[in-house]
C-alpha positions in Angstrom: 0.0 0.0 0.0 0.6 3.9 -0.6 0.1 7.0 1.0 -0.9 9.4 -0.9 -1.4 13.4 0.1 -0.8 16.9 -0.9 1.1 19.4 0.4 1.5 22.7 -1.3 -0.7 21.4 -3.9 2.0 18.8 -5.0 1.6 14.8 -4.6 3.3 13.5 -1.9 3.6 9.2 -2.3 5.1 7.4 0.7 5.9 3.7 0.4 6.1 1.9 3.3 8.9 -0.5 3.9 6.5 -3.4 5.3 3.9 -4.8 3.8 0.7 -3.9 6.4 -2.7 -5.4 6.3 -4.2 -4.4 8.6 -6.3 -1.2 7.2 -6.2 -0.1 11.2 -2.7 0.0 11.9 -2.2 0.8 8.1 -3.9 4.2 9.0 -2.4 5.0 12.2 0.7 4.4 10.3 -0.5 6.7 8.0 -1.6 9.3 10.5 2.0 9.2 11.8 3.2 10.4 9.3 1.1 12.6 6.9 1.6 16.0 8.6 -1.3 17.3 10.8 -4.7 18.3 9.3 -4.1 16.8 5.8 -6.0 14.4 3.9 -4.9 11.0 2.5 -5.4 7.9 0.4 -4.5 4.7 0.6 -3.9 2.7 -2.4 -2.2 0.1 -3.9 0.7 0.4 -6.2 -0.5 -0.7 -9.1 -2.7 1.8 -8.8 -0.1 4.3 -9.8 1.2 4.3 -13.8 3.6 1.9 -14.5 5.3 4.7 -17.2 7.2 6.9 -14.3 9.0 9.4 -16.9 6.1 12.3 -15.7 5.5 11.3 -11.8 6.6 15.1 -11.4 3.3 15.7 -13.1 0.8 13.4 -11.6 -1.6 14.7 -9.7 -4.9 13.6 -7.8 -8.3 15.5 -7.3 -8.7 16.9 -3.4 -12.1 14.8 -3.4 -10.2 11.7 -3.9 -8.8 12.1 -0.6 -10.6 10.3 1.8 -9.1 7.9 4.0 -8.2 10.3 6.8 -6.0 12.9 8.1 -2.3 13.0 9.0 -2.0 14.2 12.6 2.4 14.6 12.5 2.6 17.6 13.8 6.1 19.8 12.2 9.2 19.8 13.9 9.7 23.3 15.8 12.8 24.5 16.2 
């Protein structure tokens, strides 16, 4: 599974380096580390083009969005 999110209205895909099934700890996982207050998807990877040449470009409608929000809160220095 992906994460999927946006942050200053570019795609942001994190892979995770274990496989998780379970779609609980999957979105805590996910909630960890999606920064606070933004929505996410989960999806598989073949759900992404296999053609990676214009990933720069990809995007994904705000709707789409729906799995949850992150709740990392930014590092203050």
């Amino acid at each position: 599974m992906l994460i999927l999110y946006k942050e200053s209205s570019q795609l942001r895909i994190i892979t995770l380096a274990q496989k998780v099934e379970d779609i609980t700890r999957l979105k805590q996982i996910a909630e960890s580390l999606v920064p606070q207050g933004l929505p996410y998807k989960l999806i598989e990877q073949s759900d992404l083009p296999t053609d990676r040449k214009y990933r720069n470009i990809w995007e994904i409608d705000d709707q789409l969005l729906t799995d949850g929000y992150g709740a990392r809160l930014y590092d203050q220095d």
